[in-house]
C-alpha positions as a printed Julia matrix, in Angstrom:
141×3 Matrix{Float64}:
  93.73   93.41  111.72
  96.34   96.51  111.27
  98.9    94.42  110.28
  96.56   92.2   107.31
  95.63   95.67  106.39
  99.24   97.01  105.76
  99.82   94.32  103.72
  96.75   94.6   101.47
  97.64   98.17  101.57
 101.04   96.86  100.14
  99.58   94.91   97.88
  97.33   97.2    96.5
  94.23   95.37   96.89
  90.95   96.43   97.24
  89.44   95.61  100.61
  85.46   95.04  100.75
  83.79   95.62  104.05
  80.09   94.72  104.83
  78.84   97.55  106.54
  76.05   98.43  108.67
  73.53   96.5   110.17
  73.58   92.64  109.31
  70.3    90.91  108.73
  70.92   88.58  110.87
  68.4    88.62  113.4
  69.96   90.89  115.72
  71.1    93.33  113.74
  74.55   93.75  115.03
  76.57   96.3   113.43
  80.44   94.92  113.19
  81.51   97.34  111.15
  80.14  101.01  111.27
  80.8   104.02  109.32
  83.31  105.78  112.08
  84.94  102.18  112.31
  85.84  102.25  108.23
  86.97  105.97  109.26
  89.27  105.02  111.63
  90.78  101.88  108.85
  91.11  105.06  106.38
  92.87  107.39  108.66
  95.3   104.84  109.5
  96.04  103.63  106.17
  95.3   106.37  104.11
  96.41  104.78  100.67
  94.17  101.2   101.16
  91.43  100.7    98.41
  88.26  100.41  100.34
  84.88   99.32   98.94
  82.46  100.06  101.66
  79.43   97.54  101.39
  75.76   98.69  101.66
  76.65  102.41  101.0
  79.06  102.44  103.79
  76.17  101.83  106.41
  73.17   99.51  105.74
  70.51  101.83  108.12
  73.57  104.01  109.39
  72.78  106.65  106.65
  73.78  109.51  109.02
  76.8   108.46  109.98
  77.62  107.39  106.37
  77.16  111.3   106.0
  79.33  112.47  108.98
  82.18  109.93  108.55
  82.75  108.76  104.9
  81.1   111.06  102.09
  83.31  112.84  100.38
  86.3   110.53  101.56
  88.65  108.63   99.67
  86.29  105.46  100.27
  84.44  103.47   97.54
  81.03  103.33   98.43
  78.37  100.47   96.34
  75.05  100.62   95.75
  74.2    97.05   97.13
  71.07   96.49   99.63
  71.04   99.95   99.61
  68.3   102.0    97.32
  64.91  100.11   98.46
  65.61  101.7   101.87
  65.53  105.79  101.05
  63.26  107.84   99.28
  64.89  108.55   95.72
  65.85  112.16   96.7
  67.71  110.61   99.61
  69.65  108.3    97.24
  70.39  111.38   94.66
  71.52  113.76   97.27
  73.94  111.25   98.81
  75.38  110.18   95.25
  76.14  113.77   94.69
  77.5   114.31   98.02
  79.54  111.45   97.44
  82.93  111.87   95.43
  81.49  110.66   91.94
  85.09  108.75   91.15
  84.07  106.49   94.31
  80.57  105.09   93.41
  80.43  101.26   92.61
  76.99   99.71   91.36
  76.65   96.91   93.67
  73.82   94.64   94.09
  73.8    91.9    97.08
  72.4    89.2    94.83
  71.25   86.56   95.82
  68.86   88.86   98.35
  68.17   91.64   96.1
  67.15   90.92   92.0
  70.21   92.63   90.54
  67.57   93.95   87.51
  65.48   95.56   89.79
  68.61   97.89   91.24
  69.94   98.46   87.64
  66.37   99.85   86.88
  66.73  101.94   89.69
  69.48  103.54   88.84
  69.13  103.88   85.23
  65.38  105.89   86.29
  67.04  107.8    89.03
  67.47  111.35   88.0
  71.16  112.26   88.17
  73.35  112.65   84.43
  74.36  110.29   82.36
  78.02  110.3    83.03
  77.48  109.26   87.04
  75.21  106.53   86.42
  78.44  105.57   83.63
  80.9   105.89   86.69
  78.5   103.83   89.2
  77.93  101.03   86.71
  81.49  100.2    85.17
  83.73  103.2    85.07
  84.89  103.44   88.88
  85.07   99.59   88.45
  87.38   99.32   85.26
  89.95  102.32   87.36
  90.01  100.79   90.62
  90.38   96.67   88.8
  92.99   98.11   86.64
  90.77   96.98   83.4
């Protein structure tokens, strides 16, 4: 994949990676927290969007590997599974210029995740960034 990624690198494209465990049964996890790591090290300018917080049920090695990276982390499949001081502490951990509200839909009722957020207890100006600000900078809009 090195060489797609240097050209979407090129490009400057956004990549999105599902990450974490997949629902699928087995649980498999394809691509893992130290995995996206390794994609960032080597290509240190590519636009990634991590998927599922950067770890659906790998939230420790979201913490050793990606926070506080250059890596866009979203929201999607990803608040019904921590206690809401889990979720705050890793949003603040997280660089605040790389949060993207994501939502998983059709698995997970978008409304119920904007809810979420807007009760979660963190300012004003990061839920902003989470729900359209990092969006409109990283789309260009």
């Amino acid at each position: 994949m090195f060489p797609i990624y240097d050209e979407i690198d090129k490009l400057g494209t956004p990549i999105l990676f599902h990450c974490g465990h997949e629902l699928s049964g087995i649980m498999l996890v394809r691509s893992s927290p130290d995995r996206i790591k390794r994609v960032k090290d080597n290509f240190p300018s590519l636009k990634i969007i991590a998927a599922h917080f950067g770890g659906f049920k790998l939230w420790d090695d979201v913490e050793r590997y990606l926070l506080g990276r250059d890596i866009y982390l979203d929201t999607s499949y990803f608040f019904r599974y921590l206690d809401s001081k889990t979720v705050k502490r890793l949003l603040e951990t997280h660089r605040e210029d790389r949060l993207l509200f994501g939502t998983d839909f059709p698995l997970v009722d978008q409304i119920e995740d904007i809810e979420y957020l807007r009760r979660l207890d963190i300012t004003l100006e990061l839920k902003e960034r989470i729900f359209y600000k990092n969006a409109q900078n990283l789309l260009g809009v």
